[in-house]
N, C-alpha and C positions, 0 to 999 in steps of 0.2 A: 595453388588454386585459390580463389580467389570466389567467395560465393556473388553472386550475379543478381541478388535481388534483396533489399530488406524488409523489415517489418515496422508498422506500428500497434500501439496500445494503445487502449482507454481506459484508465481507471477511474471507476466510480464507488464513492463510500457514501452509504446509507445513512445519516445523523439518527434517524427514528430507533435504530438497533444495532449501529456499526456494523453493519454487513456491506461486503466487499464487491462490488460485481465488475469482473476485466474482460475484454475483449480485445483477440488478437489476430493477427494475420493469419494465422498457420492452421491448418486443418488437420484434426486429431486422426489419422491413419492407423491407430497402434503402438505408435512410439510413445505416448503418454505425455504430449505435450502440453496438454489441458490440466493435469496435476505438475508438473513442472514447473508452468507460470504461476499455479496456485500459493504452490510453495515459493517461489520469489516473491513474489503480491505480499504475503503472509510474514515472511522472514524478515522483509525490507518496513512493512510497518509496523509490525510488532503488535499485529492481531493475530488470532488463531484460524489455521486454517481452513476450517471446518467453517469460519465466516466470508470465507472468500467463494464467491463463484463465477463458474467462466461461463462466458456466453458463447454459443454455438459462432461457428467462423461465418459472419456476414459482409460481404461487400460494401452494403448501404454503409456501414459502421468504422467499417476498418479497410478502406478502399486501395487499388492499388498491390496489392502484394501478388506479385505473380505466380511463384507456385510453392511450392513445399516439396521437399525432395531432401532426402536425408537426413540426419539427425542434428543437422548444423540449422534447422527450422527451428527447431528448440530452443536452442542459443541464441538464436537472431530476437526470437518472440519473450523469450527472458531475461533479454538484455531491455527491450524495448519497454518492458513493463514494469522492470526495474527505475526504469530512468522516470516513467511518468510518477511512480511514488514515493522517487526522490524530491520530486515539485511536493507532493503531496504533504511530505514530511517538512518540510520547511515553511510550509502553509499551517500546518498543525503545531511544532515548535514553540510558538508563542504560549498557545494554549497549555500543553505540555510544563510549559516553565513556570506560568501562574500556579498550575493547579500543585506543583511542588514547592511553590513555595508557602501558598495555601496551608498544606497539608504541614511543612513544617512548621509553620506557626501553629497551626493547633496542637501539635506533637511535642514543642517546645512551652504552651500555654497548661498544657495537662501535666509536665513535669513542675515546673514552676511552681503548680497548686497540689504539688506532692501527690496527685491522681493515679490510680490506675493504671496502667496501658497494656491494650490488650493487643498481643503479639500481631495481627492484621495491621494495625495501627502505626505499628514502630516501620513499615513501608512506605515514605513518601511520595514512589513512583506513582501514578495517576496510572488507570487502568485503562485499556485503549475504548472501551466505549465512555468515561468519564470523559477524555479527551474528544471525544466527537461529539461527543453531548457540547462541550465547554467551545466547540467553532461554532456552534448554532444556539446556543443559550442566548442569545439578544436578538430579537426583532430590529430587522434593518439593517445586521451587523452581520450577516451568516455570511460563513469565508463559502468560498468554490472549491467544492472536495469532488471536483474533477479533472482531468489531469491526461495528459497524450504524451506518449514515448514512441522516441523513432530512432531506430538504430539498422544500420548497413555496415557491415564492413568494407572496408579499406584496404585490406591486405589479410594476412595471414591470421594474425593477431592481432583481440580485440583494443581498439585506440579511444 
């Protein structure tokens, strides 16, 4: 069997507060596919869920998707949203890499001076609103933290 129609994504990430907003093809029936793509949204960038929200299933938006039927909707709609935060990540990355190496220069600057270090501190991963702050911290320089995923299957198994 072979599903017969796929899906896209929008994801949009909020620089003001890091909050997440996706919209997808599929229309929420019960199956709980509006927390499903939340948590891929969520997992795939490495914010927390509770910042991610979905938007109601709109045509204007997310045009094209014929219909929803089964629990292979899911799949199609958390593939698709997956994929658009795959761009997002690699958009972000740069920023991500400055703010670690930032962070270990000051963490190597405070041993040096025999300082302190207070257990937060000894962490040089950038926290995912640092990181969205740090795409849009320059006037005239702000990246595009938005992003479309489109995924159909091919066959049985996802390709």
């Amino acid at each position: 069997y072979i599903y017969a129609a796929g899906s896209g994504a929008l994801v949009n990430i909020h620089s003001s507060d890091g909050s997440v907003t996706v919209h997808h093809g599929g229309c929420e029936i019960g199956q709980g596919i509006h927390v499903k793509v939340a948590q891929v949204v969520a997992m795939t960038l490495g914010c927390q869920v509770d910042s991610v929200k979905v938007g109601e299933t709109n045509t204007d938006i997310i045009p094209n998707m014929r219909f929803t039927g089964g629990s292979i909707t899911s799949e199609i709609c958390c593939e698709a949203a997956r994929r658009a935060c795959l761009e997002l990540n690699a958009t972000l990355e740069p920023h991500r890499q400055f703010l670690r190496k930032k962070k270990k220069a000051a963490l190597e600057e405070k041993k040096s001076k025999g300082e302190y270090i207070l257990p937060d501190e000894r962490d040089t991963e950038p926290s995912w609103t640092e990181v969205v702050t740090a795409a849009n911290a320059l006037l005239g320089h702000q990246e595009k933290l938005s992003a479309t995923g489109i995924f159909s299957p091919t066959s049985n198994r996802y390709t």
